[in-house]
C-alpha positions as CSV (number, residue, x, y, z in Angstrom):
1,X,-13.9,12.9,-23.1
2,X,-13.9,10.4,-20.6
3,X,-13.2,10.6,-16.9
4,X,-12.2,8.0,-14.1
5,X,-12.9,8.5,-10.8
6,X,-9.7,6.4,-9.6
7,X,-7.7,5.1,-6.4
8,X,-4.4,4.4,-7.9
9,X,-3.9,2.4,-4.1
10,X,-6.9,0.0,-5.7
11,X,-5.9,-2.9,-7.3
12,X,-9.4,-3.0,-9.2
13,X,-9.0,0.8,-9.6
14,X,-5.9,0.5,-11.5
15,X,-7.2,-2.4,-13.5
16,X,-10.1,-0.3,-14.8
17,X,-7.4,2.5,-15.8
18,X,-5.4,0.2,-17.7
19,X,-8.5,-1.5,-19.7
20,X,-9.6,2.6,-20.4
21,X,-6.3,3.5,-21.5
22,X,-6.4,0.3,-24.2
23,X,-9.9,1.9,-25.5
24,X,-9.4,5.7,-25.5
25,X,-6.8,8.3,-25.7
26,X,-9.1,11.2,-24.8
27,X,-9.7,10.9,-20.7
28,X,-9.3,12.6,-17.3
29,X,-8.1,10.9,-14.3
30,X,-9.8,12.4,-10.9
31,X,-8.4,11.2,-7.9
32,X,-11.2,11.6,-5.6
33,X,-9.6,10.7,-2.8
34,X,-7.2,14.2,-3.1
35,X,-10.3,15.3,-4.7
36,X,-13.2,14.8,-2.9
37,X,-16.9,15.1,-4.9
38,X,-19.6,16.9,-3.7
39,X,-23.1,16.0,-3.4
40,X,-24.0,17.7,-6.8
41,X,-21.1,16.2,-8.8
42,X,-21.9,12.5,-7.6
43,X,-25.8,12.8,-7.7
44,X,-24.9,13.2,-11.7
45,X,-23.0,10.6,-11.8
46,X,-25.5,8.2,-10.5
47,X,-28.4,9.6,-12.3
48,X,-26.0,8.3,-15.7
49,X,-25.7,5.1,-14.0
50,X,-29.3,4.5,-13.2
51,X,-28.4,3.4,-9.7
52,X,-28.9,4.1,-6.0
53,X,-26.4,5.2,-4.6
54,X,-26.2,2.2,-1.9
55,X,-25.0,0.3,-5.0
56,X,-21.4,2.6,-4.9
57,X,-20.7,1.9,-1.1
58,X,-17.4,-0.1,-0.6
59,X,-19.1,-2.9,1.8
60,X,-15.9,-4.4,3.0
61,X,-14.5,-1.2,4.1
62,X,-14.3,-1.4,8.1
63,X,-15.8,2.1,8.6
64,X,-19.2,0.8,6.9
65,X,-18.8,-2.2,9.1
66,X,-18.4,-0.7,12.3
67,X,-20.8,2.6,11.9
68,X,-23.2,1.7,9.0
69,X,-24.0,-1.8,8.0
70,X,-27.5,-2.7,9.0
71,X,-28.7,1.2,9.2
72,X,-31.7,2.5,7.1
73,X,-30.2,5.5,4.8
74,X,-32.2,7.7,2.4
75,X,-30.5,8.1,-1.1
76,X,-29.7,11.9,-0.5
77,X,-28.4,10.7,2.7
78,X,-26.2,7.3,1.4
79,X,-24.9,10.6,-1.2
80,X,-24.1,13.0,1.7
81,X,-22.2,10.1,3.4
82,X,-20.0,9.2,0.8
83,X,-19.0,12.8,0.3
84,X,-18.3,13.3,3.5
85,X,-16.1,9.7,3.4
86,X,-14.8,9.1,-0.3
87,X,-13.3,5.8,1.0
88,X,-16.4,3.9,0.8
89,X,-17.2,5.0,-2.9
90,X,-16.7,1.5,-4.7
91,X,-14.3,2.3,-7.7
92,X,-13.4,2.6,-10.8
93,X,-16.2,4.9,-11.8
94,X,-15.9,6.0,-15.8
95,X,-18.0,8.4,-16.7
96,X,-18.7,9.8,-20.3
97,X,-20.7,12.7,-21.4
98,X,-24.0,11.0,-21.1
99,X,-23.5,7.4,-19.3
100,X,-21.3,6.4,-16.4
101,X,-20.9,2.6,-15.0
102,X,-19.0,0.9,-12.1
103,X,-15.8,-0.5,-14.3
104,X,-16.0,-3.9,-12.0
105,X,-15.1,-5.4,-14.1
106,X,-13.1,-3.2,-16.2
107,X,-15.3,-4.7,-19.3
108,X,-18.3,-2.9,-17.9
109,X,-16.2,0.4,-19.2
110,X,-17.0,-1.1,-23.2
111,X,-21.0,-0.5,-22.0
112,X,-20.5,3.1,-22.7
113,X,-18.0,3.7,-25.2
């Protein structure tokens, strides 16, 4: 089974969905936004990407602009922040059972099927 961590206010969130939906029948969507992650659940979500978590922060979002841009952040701590504001996790995020990847663009989904 696969999931997608999805924004279905995102325009690249909803693309990602759609290109999943085409490829699989067996997936979960998780709104992370009603349903925030914690530290644990995103730590193993990177560790299947194979990167930082810097590499998930939503750049262009005007909360990393005003407080965080320019600021040195450990990975635990880059993790802890984007629990505590789900907003500036970039998205889609498809995991599967053993691999996860960014779906930007939604092709990157076909890495782990």
């Amino acid at each position: 089974m696969y999931k997608i961590y999805h924004n279905s206010r995102c325009r690249k969130s909803r693309a990602g969905l759609a290109y999943l939906q085409e490829k699989v029948k067996d997936y979960q969507i998780i709104e992370y936004l009603k349903e925030p992650l914690t530290a644990k659940q995103l730590e193993q979500i990177l560790l299947k990407t194979g990167k930082k978590p810097f590499d998930f922060v939503r750049k262009q979002e005007e909360d990393f602009k005003k407080e965080l841009k320019g600021k040195k952040f450990t990975d635990h701590e880059w993790v802890e922040i984007l629990t505590k504001n789900p907003k500036l996790l970039e998205r889609p995020i498809v995991e599967s059972t053993d691999k996860a990847v960014l779906a930007q663009p939604p092709e990157e989904i076909d890495t782990i099927l």
